[in-house]
C-alpha positions as CSV (number, residue, x, y, z in Angstrom):
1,X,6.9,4.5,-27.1
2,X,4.1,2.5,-24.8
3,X,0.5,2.9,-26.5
4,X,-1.8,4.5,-24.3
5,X,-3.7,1.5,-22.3
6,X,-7.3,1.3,-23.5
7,X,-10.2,0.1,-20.8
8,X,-14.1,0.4,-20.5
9,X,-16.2,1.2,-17.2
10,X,-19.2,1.3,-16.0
11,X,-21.2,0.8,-13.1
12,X,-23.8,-1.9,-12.1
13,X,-27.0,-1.1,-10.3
14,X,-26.0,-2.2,-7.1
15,X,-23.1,0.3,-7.2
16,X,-20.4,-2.0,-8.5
17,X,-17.8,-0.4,-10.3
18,X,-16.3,-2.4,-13.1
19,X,-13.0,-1.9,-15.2
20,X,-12.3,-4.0,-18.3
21,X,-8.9,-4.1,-20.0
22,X,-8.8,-6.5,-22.6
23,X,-5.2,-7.4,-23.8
24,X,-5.2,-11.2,-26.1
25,X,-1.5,-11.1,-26.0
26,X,-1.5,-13.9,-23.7
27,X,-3.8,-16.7,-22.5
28,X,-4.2,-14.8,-19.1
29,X,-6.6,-13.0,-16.7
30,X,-6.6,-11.3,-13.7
31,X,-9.6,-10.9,-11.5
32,X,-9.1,-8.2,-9.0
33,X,-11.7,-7.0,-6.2
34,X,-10.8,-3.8,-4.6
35,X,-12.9,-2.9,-1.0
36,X,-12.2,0.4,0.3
37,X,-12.0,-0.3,3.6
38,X,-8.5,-0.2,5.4
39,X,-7.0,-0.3,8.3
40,X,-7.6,3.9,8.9
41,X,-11.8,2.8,8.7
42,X,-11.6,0.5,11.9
43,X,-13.4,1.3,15.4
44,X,-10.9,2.1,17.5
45,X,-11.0,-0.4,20.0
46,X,-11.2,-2.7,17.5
47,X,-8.2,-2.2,15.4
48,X,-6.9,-5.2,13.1
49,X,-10.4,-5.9,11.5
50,X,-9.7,-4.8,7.9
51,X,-6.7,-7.1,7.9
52,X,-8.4,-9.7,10.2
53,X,-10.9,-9.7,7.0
54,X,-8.0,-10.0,4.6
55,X,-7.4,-13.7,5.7
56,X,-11.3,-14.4,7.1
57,X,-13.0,-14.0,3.7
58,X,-10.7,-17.0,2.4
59,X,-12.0,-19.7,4.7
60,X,-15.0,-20.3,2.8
61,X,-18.5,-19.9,1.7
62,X,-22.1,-21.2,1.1
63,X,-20.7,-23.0,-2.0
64,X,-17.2,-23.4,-1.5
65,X,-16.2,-25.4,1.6
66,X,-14.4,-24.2,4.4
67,X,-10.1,-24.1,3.3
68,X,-10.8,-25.1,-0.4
69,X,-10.6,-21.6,-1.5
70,X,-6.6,-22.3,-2.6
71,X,-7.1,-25.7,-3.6
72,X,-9.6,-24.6,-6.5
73,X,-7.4,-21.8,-7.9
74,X,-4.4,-24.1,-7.6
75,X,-6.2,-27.2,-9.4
76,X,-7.7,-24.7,-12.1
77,X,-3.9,-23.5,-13.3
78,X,-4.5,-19.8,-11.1
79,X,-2.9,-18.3,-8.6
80,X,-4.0,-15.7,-5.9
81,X,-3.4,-13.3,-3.6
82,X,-4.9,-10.6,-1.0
83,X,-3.2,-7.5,0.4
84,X,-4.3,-4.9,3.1
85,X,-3.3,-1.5,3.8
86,X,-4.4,1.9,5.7
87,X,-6.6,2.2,3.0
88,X,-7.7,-0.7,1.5
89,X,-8.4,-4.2,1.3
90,X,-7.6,-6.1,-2.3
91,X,-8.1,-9.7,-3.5
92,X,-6.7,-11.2,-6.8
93,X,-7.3,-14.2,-8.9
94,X,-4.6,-14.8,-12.3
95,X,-6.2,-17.2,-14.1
96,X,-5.8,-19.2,-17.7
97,X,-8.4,-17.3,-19.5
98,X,-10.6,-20.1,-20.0
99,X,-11.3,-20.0,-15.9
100,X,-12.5,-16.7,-16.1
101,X,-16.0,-17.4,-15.4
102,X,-14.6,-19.7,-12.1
103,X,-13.0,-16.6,-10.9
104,X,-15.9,-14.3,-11.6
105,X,-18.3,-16.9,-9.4
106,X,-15.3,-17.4,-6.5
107,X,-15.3,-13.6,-6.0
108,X,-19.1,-12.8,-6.1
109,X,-19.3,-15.9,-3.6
110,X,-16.6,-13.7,-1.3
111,X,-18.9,-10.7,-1.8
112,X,-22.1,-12.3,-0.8
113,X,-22.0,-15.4,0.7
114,X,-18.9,-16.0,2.8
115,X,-19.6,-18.1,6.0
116,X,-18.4,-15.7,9.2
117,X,-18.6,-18.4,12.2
118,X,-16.5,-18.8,15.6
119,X,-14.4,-21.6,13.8
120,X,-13.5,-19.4,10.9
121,X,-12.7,-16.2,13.2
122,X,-11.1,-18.8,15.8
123,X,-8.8,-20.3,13.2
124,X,-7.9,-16.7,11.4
125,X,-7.3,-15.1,15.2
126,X,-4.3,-17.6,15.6
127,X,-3.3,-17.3,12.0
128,X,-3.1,-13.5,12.3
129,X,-1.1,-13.5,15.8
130,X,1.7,-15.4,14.3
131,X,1.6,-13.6,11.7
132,X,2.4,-10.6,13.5
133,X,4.6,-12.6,15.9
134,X,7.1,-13.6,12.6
135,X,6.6,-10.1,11.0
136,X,6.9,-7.8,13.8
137,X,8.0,-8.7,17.5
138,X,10.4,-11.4,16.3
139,X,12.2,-9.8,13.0
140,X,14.7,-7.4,12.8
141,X,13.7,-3.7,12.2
142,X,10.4,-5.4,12.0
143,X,8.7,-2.3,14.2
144,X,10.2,-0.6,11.4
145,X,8.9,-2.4,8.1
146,X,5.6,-1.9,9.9
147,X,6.1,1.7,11.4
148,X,4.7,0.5,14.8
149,X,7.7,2.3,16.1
150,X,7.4,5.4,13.8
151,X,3.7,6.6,12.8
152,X,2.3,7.1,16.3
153,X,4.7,9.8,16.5
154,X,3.6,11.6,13.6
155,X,0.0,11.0,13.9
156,X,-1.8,11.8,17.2
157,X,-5.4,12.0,16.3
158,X,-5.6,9.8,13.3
159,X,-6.1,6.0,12.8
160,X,-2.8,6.1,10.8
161,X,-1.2,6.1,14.2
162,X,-1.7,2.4,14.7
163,X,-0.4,-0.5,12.2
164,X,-2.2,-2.2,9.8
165,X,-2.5,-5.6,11.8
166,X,-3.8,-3.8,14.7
167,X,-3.7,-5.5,18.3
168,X,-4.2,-8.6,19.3
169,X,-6.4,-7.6,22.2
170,X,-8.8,-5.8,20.5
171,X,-9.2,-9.2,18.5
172,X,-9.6,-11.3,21.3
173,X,-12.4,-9.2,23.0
174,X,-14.8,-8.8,19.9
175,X,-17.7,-10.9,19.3
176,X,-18.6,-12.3,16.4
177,X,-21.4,-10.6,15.8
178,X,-19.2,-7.1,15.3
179,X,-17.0,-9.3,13.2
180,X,-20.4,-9.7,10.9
181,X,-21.6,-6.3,11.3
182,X,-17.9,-5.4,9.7
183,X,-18.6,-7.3,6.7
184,X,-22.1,-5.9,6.5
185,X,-20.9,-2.2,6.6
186,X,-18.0,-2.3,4.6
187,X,-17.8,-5.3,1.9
188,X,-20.5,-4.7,-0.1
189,X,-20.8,-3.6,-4.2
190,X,-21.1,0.3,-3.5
191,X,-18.0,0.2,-1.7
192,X,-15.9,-2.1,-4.2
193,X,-14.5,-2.2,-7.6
194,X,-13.8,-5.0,-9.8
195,X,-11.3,-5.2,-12.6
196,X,-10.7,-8.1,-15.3
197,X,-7.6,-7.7,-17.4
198,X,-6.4,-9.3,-19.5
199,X,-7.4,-12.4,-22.1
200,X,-11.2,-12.5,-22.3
201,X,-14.0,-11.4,-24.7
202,X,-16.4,-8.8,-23.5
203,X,-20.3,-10.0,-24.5
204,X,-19.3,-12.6,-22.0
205,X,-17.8,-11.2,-19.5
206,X,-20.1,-8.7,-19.4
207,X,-23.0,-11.3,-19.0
208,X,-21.0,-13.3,-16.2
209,X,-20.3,-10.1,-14.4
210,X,-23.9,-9.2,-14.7
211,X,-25.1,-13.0,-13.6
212,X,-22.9,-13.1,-10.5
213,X,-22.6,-9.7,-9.5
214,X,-25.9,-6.9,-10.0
215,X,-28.1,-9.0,-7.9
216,X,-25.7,-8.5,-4.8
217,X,-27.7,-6.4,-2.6
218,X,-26.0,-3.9,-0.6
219,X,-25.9,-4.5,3.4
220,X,-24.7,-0.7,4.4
221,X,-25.4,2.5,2.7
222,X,-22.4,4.2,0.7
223,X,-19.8,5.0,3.4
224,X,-19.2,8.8,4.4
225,X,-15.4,9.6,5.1
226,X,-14.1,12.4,6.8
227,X,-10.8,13.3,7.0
228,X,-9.5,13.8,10.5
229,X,-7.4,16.7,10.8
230,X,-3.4,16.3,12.3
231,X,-1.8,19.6,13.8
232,X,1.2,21.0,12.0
233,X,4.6,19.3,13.4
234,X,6.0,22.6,14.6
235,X,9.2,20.9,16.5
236,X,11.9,17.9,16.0
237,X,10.2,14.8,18.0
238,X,13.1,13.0,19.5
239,X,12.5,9.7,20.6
240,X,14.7,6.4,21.3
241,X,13.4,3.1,20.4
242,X,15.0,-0.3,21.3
243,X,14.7,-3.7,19.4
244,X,16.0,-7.1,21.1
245,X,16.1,-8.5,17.5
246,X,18.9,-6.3,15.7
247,X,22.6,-5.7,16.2
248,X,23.0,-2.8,14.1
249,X,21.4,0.2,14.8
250,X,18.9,2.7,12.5
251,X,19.3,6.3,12.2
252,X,15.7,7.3,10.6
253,X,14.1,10.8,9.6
254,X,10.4,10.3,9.3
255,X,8.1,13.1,7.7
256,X,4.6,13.5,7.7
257,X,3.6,14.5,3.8
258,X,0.0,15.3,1.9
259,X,-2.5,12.7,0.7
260,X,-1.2,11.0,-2.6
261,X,-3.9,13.2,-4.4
262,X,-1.9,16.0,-3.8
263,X,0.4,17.5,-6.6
264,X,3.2,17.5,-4.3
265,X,2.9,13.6,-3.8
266,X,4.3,12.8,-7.1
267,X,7.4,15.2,-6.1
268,X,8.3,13.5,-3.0
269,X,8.3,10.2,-4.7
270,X,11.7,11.7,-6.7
271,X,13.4,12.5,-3.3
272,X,13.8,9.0,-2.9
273,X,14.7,8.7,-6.1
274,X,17.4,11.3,-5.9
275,X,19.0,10.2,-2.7
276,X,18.9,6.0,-2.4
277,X,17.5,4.6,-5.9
278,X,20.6,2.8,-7.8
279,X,24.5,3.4,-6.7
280,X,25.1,7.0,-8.4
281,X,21.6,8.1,-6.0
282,X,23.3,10.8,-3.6
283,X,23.4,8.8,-0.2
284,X,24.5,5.7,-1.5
285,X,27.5,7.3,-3.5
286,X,28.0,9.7,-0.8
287,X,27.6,7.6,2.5
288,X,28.4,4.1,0.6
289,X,31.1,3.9,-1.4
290,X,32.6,7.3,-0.6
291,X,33.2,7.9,2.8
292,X,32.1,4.2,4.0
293,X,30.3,5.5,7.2
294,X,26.7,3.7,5.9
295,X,25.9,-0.1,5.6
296,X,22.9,0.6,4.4
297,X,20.5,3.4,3.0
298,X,17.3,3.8,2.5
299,X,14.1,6.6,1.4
300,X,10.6,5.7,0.1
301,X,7.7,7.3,0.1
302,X,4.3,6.1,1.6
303,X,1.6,7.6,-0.4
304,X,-2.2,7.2,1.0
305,X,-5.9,8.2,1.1
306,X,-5.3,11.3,3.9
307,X,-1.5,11.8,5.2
308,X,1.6,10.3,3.5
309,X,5.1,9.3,5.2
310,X,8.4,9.7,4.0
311,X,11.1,7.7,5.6
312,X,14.8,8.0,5.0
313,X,17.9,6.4,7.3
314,X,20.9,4.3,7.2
315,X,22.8,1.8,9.2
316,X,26.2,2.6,10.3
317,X,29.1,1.0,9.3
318,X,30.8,-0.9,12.5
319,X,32.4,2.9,14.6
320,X,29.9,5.2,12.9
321,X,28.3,7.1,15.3
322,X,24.2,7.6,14.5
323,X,25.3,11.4,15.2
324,X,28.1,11.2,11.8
325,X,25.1,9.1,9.9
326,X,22.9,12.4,11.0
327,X,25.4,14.7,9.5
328,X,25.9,13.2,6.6
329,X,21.8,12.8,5.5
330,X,21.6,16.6,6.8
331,X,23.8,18.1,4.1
332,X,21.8,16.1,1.6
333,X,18.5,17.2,2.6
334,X,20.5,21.0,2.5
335,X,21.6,20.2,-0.8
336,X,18.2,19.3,-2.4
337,X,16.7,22.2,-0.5
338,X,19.4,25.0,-1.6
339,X,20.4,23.8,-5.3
340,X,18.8,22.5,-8.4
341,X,19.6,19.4,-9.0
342,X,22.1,19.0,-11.6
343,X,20.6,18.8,-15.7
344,X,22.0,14.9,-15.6
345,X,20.2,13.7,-12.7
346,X,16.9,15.7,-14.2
347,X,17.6,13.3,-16.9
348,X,18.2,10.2,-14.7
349,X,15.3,10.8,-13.3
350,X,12.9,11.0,-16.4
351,X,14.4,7.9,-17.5
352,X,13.5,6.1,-14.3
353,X,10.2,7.5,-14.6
354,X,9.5,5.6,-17.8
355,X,11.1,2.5,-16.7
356,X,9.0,2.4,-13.7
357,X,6.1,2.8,-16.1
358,X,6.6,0.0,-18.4
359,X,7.7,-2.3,-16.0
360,X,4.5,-1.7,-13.9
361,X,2.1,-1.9,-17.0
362,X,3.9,-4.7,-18.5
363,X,1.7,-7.5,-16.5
364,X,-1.4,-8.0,-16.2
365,X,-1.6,-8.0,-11.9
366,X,0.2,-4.7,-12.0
367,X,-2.0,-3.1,-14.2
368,X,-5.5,-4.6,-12.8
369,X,-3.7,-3.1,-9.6
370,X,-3.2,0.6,-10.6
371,X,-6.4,0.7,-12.5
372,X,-8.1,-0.3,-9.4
373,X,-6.1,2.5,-7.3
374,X,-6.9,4.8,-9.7
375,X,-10.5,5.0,-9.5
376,X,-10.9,4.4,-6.4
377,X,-8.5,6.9,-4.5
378,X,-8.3,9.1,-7.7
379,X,-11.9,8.9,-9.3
380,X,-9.5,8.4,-12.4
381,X,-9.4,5.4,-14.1
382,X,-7.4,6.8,-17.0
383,X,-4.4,8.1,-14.7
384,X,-2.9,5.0,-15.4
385,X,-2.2,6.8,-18.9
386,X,-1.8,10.1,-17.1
387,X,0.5,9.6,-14.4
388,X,3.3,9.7,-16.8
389,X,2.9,13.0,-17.6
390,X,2.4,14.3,-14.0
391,X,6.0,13.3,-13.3
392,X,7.4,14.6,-16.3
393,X,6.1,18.0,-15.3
394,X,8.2,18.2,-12.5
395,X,10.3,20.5,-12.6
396,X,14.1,21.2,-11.2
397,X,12.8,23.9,-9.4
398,X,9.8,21.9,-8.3
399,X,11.9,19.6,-6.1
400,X,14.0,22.0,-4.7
401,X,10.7,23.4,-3.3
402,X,9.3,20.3,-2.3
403,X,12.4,19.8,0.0
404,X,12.4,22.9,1.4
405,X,8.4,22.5,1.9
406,X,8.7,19.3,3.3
407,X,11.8,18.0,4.7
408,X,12.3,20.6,7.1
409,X,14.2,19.6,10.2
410,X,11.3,21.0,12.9
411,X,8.9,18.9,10.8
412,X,10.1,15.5,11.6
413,X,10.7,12.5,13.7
414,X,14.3,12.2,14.3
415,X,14.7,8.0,15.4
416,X,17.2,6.5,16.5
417,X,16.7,3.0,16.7
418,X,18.8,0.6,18.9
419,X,19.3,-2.7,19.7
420,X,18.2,-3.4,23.4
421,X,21.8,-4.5,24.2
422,X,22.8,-0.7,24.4
């Protein structure tokens, strides 16, 4: 029943891409700035710097002073956010939609005039080490929410081997004039896209956009990307890690799958759906509430720009063996690979496909969000009001294939994840 969402786009003459979606429902707009530039992009020994960036391009600029940035949006009835991953690096203002023009001016300050100084990079270097402190060395399975313990073992030659917060000593030993040369390569117009949704009209907004943004020059050319090749995983990698932070252990099955613009991306995502999403999903009956072996279960899939993941596990019930929590996910995967799934699961799925949908167009960060991935990882805006479609194409027989395709056993990394006790 959801209308198809309607948008306009064009480009400036620096190489700006802009995407409008006006929607008066509510007195609200988002102002969204995605940069491609991600963790993956990073010099080697210099990893973090996309996510170093995430924080540095808040402390301030020529016209904004240094650690005001929240303190405006706050006292002007927004709030905002930033985000980085492999792939990308995305800022967001949600404004009452008569600060639109604020939020316009506070982002085309980020773009061109933000104040890179030892202070800034200083403050931001102790900022990002506790950060990765709280998130990773010091939380439970936190090696695993971040895949530090996981993705170097599927990845050998790509940057997706390393995490998105990088190392701290890589940090520590740049300058800050490669800190500025970062900026100057990567966070520029021809490398961005900027998206206003929401309540706003469009003479004006068009006119502000033009006003703060087209005179931005551009500091680097147009970035060339090339895709660096992995090897096929021909063989189960074994491997042991150890955590001091947990008690329970992880059995984990880790697959390397294709880039999200491949078909066979929007397949995996319903293996996870089949096996963990809601209590009738086949682990969770099975390893849950049936035989009680599993604590916990879990499988997602990480779609991105070059190589995708797909993680399943579980945590054993106090007894269970990592070996019977094997077993159990093994005749799963068998399952999905040998039979169709059944006509009412089909239909389960379908309806979970919709309600993801609406829930993730109904708001106006979610869909500044997708319409931003869409163009820039897609080159298609309008997959917002495709993507729909792609899942509902899926066959029975298509994810029966997909499993056979891509959860094979000599494919994966086979984890098992204990604490440091044992």
């Amino acid at each position: 029943m959801a209308q198809s969402l309607i948008f306009e786009e064009y480009d400036l003459s620096n190489g700006l891409h802009v995407i409008l979606h006006r929607d008066n429902s509510a007195p609200v707009v988002t102002i969204g700035v995605m940069y491609h530039v991600g963790a993956k992009d990073e010099d080697p020994t210099r990893t973090g710097f996309a996510h170093f960036f995430e924080h540095l391009l808040f402390e301030g600029t020529q016209h904004i002073a240094r650690g005001k940035w929240f303190d405006i949006v706050s006292a002007n009835g927004g709030h905002n956010n930033a985000f980085t991953t492999q792939d990308k690096t995305y800022y967001y203002e949600v404004f009452p939609s008569n600060n639109l023009q604020l939020g316009l001016w506070m982002e085309a300050e980020r773009m061109l005039h933000p104040i890179i100084n030892e202070i800034g990079v200083s403050t931001q270097n102790s900022v990002v080490k506790e950060e990765k402190n709280q998130r990773i060395d010091n939380t439970p399975y936190g090696r695993i929410m971040y895949r530090s313990a996981i993705n170097p073992y599927l990845f050998k030659k790509h940057p997706y081997s390393g995490t998105v917060i990088g190392k701290v000593e890589h940090l520590d030993a740049a300058s800050l004039e490669e800190f500025i040369a970062f900026k100057k390569k990567f966070y520029n117009p021809n490398n961005a896209v900027l998206v206003v949704a929401g309540d706003f009209d469009t003479v004006p907004t068009k006119e502000w956009i033009e006003q703060y943004f087209a005179t931005i020059p551009n500091t680097g050319n147009a970035i060339q990307r090339n895709k660096i090749e992995e090897a096929p995983i021909t063989e189960t990698i074994e491997v042991t890690e150890y955590d001091p932070n947990i008690q329970i252990p992880l059995k984990l099955y880790a697959y390397r799958t294709p880039a999200m613009t491949d078909k066979d991306s929007f397949t995996i995502d319903l293996l996870s759906n089949i096996l963990t999403d809601g209590k009738s999903a086949r682990l969770y009956k099975k390893m849950i509430d049936e035989h009680q072996t599993a604590l916990q279960v879990l499988a997602f899939s990480d779609a991105q720009e070059d190589y995708g993941v797909y993680i399943m596990g579980a945590l054993p019930m106090d007894g269970v063996s990592l070996e019977t929590l094997a077993q159990e996910m093994d005749e799963e995967i068998t399952r999905l690979q040998t039979e169709l799934i059944s006509e009412r699961e089909y239909e389960k799925l379908q309806n979970q496909i919709e309600a993801n949908f609406v829930a993730q167009n109904s708001h106006m960060e979610g869909i500044a969000l997708s319409l931003a991935d869409n163009y820039t990882f897609y080159k298609d805006t309008n997959l917002i009001n495709k993507a729909i479609d792609h899942y509902r194409a899926i066959t029975r027989e298509d994810i029966r294939e997909a499993a056979r395709k891509y959860l094979d056993k000599n494919q994966r990394l086979d984890l098992n994840y204990l604490p440091s006790n044992l």
